[in-house]
VOPAGU-2260 file (C-alpha; in pm, 1 decimal, decimal comma):
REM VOPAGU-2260
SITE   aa  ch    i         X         Y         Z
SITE  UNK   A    0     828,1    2423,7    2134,6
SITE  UNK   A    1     655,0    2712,0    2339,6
SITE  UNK   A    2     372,1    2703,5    2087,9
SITE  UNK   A    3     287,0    2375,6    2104,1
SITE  UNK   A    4     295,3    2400,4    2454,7
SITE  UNK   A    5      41,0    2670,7    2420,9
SITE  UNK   A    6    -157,8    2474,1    2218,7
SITE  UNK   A    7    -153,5    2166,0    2467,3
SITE  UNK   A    8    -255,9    2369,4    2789,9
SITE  UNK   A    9    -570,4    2249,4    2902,2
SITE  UNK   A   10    -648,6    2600,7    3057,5
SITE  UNK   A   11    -688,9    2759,8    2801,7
SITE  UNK   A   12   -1119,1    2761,9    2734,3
SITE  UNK   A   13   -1285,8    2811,9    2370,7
SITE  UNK   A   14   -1226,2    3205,0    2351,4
SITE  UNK   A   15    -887,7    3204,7    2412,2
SITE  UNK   A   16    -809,0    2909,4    2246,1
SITE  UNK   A   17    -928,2    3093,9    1936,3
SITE  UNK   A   18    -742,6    3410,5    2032,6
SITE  UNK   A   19    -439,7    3158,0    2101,0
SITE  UNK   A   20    -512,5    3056,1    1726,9
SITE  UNK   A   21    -547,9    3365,2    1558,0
SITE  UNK   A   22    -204,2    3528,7    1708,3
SITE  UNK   A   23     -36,6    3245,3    1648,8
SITE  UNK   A   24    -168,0    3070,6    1297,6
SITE  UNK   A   25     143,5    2915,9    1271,5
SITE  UNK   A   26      60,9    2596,0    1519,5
SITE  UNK   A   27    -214,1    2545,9    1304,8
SITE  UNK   A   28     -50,9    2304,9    1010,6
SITE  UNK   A   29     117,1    2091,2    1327,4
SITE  UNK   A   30    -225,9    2071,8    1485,5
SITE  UNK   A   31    -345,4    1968,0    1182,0
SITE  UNK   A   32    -102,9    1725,6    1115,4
SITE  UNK   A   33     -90,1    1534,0    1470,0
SITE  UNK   A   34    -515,3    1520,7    1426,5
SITE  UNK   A   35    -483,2    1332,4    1108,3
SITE  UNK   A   36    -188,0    1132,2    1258,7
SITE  UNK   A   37    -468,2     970,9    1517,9
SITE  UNK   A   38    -769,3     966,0    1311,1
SITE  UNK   A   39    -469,3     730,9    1052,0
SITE  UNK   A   40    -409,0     551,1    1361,6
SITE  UNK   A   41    -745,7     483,3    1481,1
SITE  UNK   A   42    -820,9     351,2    1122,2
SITE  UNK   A   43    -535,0     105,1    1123,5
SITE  UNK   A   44    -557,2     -69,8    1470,4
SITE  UNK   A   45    -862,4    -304,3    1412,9
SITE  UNK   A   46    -758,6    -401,0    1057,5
SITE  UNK   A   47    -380,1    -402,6    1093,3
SITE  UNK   A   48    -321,4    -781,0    1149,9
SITE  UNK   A   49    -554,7    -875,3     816,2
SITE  UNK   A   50    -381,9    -585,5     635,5
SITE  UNK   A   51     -13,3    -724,9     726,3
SITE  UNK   A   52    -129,7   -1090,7     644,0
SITE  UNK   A   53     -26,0   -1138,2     264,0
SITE  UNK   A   54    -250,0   -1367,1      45,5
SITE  UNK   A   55     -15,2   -1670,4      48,8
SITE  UNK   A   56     297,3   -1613,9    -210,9
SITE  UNK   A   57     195,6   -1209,0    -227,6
SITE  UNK   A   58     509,1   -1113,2    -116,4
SITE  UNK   A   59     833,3    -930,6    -232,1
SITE  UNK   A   60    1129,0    -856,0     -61,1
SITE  UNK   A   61    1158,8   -1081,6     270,0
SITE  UNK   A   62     874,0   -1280,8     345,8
SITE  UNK   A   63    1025,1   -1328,5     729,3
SITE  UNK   A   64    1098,4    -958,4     773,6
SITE  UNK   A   65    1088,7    -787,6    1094,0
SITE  UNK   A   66     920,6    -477,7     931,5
SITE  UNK   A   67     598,0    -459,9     652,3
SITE  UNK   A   68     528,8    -245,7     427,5
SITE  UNK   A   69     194,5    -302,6     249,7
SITE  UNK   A   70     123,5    -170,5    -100,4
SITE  UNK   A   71    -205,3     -98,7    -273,2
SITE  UNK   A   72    -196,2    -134,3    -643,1
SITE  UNK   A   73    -292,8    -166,7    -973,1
SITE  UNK   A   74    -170,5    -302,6   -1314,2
SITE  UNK   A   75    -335,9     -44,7   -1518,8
SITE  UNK   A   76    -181,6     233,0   -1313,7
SITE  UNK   A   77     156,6     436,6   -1464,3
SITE  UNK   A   78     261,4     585,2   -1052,3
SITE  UNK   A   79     233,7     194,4    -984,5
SITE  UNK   A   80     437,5     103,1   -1254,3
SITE  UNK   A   81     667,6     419,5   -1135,1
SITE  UNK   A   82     698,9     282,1    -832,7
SITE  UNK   A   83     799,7     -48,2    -893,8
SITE  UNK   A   84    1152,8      88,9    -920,0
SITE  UNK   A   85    1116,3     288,6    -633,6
SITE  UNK   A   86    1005,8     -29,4    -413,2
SITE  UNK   A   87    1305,2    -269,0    -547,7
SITE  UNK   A   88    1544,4     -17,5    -411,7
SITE  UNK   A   89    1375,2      -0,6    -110,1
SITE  UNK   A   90    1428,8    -352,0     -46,8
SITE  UNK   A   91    1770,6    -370,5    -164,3
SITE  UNK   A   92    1816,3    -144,8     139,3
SITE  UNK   A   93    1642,1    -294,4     380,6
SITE  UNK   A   94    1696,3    -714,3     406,2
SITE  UNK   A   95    1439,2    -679,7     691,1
SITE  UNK   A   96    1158,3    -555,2     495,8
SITE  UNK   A   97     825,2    -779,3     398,7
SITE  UNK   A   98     639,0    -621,4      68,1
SITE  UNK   A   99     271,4    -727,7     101,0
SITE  UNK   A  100     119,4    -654,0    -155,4
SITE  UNK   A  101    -250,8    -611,9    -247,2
SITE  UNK   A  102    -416,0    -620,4    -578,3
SITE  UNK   A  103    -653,6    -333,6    -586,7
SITE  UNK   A  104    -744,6    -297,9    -937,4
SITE  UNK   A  105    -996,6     -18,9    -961,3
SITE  UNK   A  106    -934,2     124,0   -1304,7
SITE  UNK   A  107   -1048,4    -101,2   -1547,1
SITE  UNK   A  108   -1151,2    -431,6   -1604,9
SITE  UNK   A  109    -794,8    -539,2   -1753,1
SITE  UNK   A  110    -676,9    -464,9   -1437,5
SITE  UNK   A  111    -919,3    -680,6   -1210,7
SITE  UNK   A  112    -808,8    -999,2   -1479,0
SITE  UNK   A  113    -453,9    -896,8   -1452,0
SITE  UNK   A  114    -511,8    -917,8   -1048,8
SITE  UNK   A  115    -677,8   -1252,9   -1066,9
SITE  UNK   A  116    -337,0   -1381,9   -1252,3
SITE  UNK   A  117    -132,1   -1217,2   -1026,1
SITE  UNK   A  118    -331,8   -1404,3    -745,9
SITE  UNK   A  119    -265,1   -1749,8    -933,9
SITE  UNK   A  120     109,6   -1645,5    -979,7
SITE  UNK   A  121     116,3   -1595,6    -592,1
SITE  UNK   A  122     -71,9   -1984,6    -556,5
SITE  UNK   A  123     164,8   -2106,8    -775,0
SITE  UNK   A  124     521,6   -1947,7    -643,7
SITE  UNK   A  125     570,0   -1687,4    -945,3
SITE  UNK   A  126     435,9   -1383,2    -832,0
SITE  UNK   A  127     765,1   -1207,1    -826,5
SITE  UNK   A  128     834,3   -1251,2   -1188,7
SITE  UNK   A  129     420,8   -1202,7   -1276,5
SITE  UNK   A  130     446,7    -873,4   -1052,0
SITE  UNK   A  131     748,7    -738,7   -1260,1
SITE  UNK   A  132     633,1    -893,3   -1616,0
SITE  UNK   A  133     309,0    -713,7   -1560,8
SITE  UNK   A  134     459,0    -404,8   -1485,3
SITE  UNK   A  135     682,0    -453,0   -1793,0
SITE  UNK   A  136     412,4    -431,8   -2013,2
SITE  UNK   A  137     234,3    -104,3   -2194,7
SITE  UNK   A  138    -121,3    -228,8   -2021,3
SITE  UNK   A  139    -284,2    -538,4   -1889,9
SITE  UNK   A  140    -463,2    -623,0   -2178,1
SITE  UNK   A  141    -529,0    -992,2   -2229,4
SITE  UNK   A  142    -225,4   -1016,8   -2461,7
SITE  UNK   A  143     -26,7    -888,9   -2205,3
SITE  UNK   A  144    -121,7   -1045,5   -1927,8
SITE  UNK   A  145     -86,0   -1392,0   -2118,7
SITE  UNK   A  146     268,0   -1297,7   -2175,4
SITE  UNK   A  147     393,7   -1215,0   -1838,0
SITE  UNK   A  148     213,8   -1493,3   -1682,8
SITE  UNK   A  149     431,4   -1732,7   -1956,9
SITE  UNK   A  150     726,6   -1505,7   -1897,9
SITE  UNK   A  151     689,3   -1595,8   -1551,3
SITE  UNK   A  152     654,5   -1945,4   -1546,4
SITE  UNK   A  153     335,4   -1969,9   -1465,3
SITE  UNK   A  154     106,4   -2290,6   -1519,9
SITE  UNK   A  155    -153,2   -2079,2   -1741,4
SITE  UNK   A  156    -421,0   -2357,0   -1770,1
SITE  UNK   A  157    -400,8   -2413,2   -1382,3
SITE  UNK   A  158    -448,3   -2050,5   -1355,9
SITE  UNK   A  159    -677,7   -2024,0   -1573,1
SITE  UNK   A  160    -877,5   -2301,8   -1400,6
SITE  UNK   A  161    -866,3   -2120,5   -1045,5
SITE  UNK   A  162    -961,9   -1788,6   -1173,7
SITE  UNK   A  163   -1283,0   -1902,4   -1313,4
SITE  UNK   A  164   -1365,5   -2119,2    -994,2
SITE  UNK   A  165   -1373,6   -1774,0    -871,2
SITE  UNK   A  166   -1087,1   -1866,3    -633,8
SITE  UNK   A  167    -978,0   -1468,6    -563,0
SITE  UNK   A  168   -1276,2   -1302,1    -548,3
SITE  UNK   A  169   -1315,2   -1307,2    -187,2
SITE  UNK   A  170    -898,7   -1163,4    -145,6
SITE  UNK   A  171    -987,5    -866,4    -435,7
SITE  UNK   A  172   -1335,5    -792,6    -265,6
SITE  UNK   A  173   -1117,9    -786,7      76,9
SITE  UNK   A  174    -903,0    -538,4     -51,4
SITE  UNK   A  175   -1157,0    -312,5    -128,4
SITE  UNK   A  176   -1323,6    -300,0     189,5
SITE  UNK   A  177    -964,0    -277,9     346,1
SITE  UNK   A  178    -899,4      14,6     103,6
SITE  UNK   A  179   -1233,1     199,0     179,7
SITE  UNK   A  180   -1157,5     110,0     527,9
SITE  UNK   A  181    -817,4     349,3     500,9
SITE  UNK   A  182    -976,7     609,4     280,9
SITE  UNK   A  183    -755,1     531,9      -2,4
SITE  UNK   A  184    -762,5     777,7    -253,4
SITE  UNK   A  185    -619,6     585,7    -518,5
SITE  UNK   A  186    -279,7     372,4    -627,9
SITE  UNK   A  187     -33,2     345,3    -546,2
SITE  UNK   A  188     -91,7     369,4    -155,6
SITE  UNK   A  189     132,7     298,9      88,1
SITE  UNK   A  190     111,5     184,6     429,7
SITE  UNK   A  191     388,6      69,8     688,4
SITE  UNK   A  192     336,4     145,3    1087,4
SITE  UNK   A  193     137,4     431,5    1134,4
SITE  UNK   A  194     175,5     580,7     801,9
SITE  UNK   A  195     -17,0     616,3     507,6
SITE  UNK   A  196     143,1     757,7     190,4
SITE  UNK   A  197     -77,1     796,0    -132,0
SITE  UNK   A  198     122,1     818,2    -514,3
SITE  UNK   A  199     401,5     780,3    -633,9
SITE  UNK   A  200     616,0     934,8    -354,8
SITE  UNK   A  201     944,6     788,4    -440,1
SITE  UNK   A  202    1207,8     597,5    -245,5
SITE  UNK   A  203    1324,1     888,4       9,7
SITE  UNK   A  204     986,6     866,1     145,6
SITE  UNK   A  205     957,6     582,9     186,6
SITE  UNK   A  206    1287,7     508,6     340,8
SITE  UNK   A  207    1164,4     732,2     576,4
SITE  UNK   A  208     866,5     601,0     677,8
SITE  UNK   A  209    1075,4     217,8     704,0
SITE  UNK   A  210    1294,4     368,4     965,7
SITE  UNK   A  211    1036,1     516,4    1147,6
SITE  UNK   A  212     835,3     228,6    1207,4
SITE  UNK   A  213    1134,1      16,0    1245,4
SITE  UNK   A  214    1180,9     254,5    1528,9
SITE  UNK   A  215     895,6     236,7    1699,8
């Protein structure tokens, strides 16, 4: 592209770079785009490894997959529970794809309990069926979150017992400073190679962004 060629040319100095820019204004949303590509980048190489390593039994989709997608959510929030749809299809498509998933429950105190549970689910082998009980339900009151653990399977006295040992404090706390870490703006975010996607953004994207780090 002879613009971005423009752009690149190391010739150019600070005037006419911003005569370059102001006949061409054009270049400027790609400029933009490829900066915020390497500051997302720069962000993710010192924390990828911990970000990619699920709390044990976090997972959906294949736990031995060749390609991870990690998800930032939270019980209490409706794009989450949009997206849960969204994410099954994804991995109906994709038999190489890991779903890490991290509880990031920062809208209410429902959803910090209904992340400790979901963290017991994971101890105990149910957090696939917690995950998609919890998600069922209108909210993550205590009511609810009672009945998709039991819908689940899970051990609720055990659970019970480990949450207040405080055994998940340190993996929620975690999450937050990997979340700040990112610049998270809220849930759902997504995050698989290089790319970040905040919301709801539905399965095309993130098909997208599967292939493309599968690709790279």
């Amino acid at each position: 592209m002879a613009g971005a060629a423009a752009w690149d040319y190391a010739g150019l100095g600070p005037d006419r770079t911003r005569d370059y820019l102001m006949e061409n204004p054009e270049v400027l949303p790609e400029a933009i785009g490829v900066l915020q590509q390497r500051e997302t980048a720069a962000r993710l190489a010192p924390v990828r490894a911990e970000l990619e390593q699920a709390f044990p039994g976090a997972v959906l989709g294949n736990p031995n997959g060749s390609v991870t997608l990690v998800e930032f959510s939270d019980y209490a929030c409706g794009y989450c529970r949009m997206s849960v749809e969204h994410v099954n299809q994804l991995i109906a498509a994709n038999p190489d794809l890991k779903v890490v998933i991290r509880e990031y429950p920062i809208l209410s105190e429902g959803s910090a309990n209904a992340a400790r549970m979901a963290l017991a689910a994971a101890q105990q082998g149910k957090f696939e069926a917690f995950h998609n009980a919890m998600f069922a339900a209108e909210s993550p009151s205590p009511e609810n979150i009672a009945a998709a653990a039991r819908s689940a399977g899970v051990d609720v006295e055990q659970a019970n017992t480990a949450i207040a040992a405080g055994a998940f404090e340190a993996q929620l706390q975690n999450n937050v400073f990997l979340g700040q870490t990112l610049q998270l703006s809220g849930t759902p975010a997504f995050i698989v190679g290089d790319t970040v996607l905040n919301g709801a953004v539905g399965t095309e994207q993130l098909d997208q962004a599967v292939a493309e780090a599968r690709d790279s």
